[in-house]
C-alpha positions, 0 to 999 in steps of 0.5 A, spaced: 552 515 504 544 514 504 539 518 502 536 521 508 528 523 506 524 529 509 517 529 509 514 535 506 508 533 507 504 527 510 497 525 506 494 522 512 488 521 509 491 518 503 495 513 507 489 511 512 486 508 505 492 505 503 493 501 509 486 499 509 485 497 503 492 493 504 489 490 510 484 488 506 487 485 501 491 481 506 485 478 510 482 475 503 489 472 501 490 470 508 483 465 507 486 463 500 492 461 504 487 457 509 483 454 504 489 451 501 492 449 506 485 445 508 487 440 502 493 438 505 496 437 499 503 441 500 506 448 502 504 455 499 509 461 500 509 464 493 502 468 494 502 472 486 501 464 483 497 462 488 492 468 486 494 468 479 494 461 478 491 456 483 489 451 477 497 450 476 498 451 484 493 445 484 495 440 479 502 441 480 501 439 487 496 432 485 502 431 480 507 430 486 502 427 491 501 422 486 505 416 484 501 411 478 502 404 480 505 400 475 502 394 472 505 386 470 502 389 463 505 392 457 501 397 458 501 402 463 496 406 466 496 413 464 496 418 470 489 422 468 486 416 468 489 413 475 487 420 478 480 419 475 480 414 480 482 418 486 477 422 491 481 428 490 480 434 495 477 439 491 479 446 490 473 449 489 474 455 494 481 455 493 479 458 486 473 463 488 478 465 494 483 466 489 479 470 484 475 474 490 483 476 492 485 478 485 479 484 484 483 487 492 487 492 492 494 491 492 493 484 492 498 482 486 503 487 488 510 483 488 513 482 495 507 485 499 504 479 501 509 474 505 508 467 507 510 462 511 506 457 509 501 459 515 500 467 516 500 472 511 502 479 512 506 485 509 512 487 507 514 493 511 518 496 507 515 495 500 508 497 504 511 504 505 512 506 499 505 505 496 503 508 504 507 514 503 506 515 495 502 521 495 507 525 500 511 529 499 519 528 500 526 531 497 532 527 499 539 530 503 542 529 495 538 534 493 541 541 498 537 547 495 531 544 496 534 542 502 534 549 505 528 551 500 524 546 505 527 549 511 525 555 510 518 555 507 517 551 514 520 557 519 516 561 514 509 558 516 512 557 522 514 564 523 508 567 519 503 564 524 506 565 530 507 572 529 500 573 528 498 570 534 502 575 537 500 580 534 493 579 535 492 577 528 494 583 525 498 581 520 492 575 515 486 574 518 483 567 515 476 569 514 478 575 510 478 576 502 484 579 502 488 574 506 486 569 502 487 573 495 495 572 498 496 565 500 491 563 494 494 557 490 500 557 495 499 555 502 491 555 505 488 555 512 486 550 517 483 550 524 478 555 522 473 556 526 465 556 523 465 563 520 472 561 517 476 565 522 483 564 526 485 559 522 493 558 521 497 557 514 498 551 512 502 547 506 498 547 500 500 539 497 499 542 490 504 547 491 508 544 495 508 538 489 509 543 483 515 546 488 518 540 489 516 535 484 515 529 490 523 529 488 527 524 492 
C-alpha cells in the first residue's frame, strides 16, 4: 500500500521562497538553453552538463559537426589545425549563461530541470520535495502518530472553538498567564494590535520535536 502523508504543518512562507528561487534558477538555465540553441550547432536535454560543463558540451558538439578532408597526400590535416581554419560560432554567452546559472539556487539539483531541447521547466515531483522540505508530515505506516496528529488537530480545534464560545474565558491571547501555558508548545496568531483575541496555533518547533518530520 502507498504511504499516504498528512501534513501537519505547511511553512508557506518557506515554500513561497522555494518556488522562487526555482523559477528563478529556471529562467536563466532557460536563456543558457537558448544561447545554445542560437549556434545551431546540435541538440541539448542534459541541462546538469550543459551547466557544469558547456566547454565539453561545445566541443563535443564541433567535433561531430565537423569532418577534416582528406588529402591526395601522406600526410594528413589534423582536426585542431583544419578547425583553425573554420568561423566557428562562439560560445561566449553559453559560458557566461552557464556560469551565471550555477550560483541560482537549485540549479544543479538532478532531475529538477527538464528539457526538450527548446523549453526548460520543472519537475513536479522532485520540486515538491524541496517545496514541502520544511513542513512537517508523518505517514499512515506510522498509526500512533497517526492518532497523536488527530487529536492534537481536535484539540486546537476544540480548544479554540470553545473559547469563542465561552467568551474567551477559557486563554485570552494577550494574557501572561495564557502565554506561560501554550509557551514552547502552541503560540498565537491572528491577534489583534494589543495581542488579544488570538487563536492557538501549532508551534513548528514542537510540532518538529513531537514528530521529528517522520514520514
Amino acid at each position: 500500500m502507498k504511504t499516504q502523508k498528512i501534513t501537519l504543518f505547511k511553512d508557506e512562507q518557506y515554500q513561497i521562497q522555494v518556488k522562487a528561487d526555482m523559477e528563478r534558477a529556471r529562467s536563466v538555465i532557460q536563456q543558457t538553453l537558448d544561447e545554445w540553441n542560437f549556434l545551431n550547432i546540435g541538440d541539448i536535454t542534459d541541462l546538469n552538463e550543459l551547466l557544469t560543463s558547456p566547454e565539453t558540451c561545445y566541443n563535443r558538439a564541433i567535433d561531430e559537426k565537423v569532418t577534416v578532408p582528406k588529402t591526395d597526400s601522406q600526410f594528413q590535416v589534423k582536426k585542431s589545425a583544419h578547425l583553425a581554419t573554420l568561423d566557428l560560432p562562439s560560445p561566449q554567452r553559453v559560458y557566461e549563461t552557464a556560469k551565471k546559472a550555477l550560483k541560482m539556487s537549485y540549479a544543479i539539483v538532478p532531475g529538477l530541470f527538464v528539457t526538450d531541447g527548446k523549453i526548460v521547466s520543472i519537475d513536479p515531483e522532485i520540486s515538491e520535495f524541496y517545496i514541502t522540505m520544511s513542513d512537517v508530515v508523518i505517514g499512515n505506516t506510522q498509526p500512533d502518530k497517526v492518532a497523536l496528529a488527530a487529536d492534537l488537530k481536535t484539540f486546537v480545534e476544540l480548544f479554540n472553538s470553545l473559547n469563542t464560545r465561552l467568551n474567551g474565558e477559557l486563554f485570552d491571547s494577550s494574557s501572561p498567564v495564557s502565554n506561560r501555558f501554550i509557551q514552547g508548545n502552541f503560540t498565537f496568531e491572528n491577534t489583534d494590535q494589543r495581542g488579544c483575541n488570538g487563536k492557538i496555533a501549532f508551534n513548528i518547533d514542537a510540532l518538529r520535536r513531537w514528530f521529528n518530520n517522520a514520514v
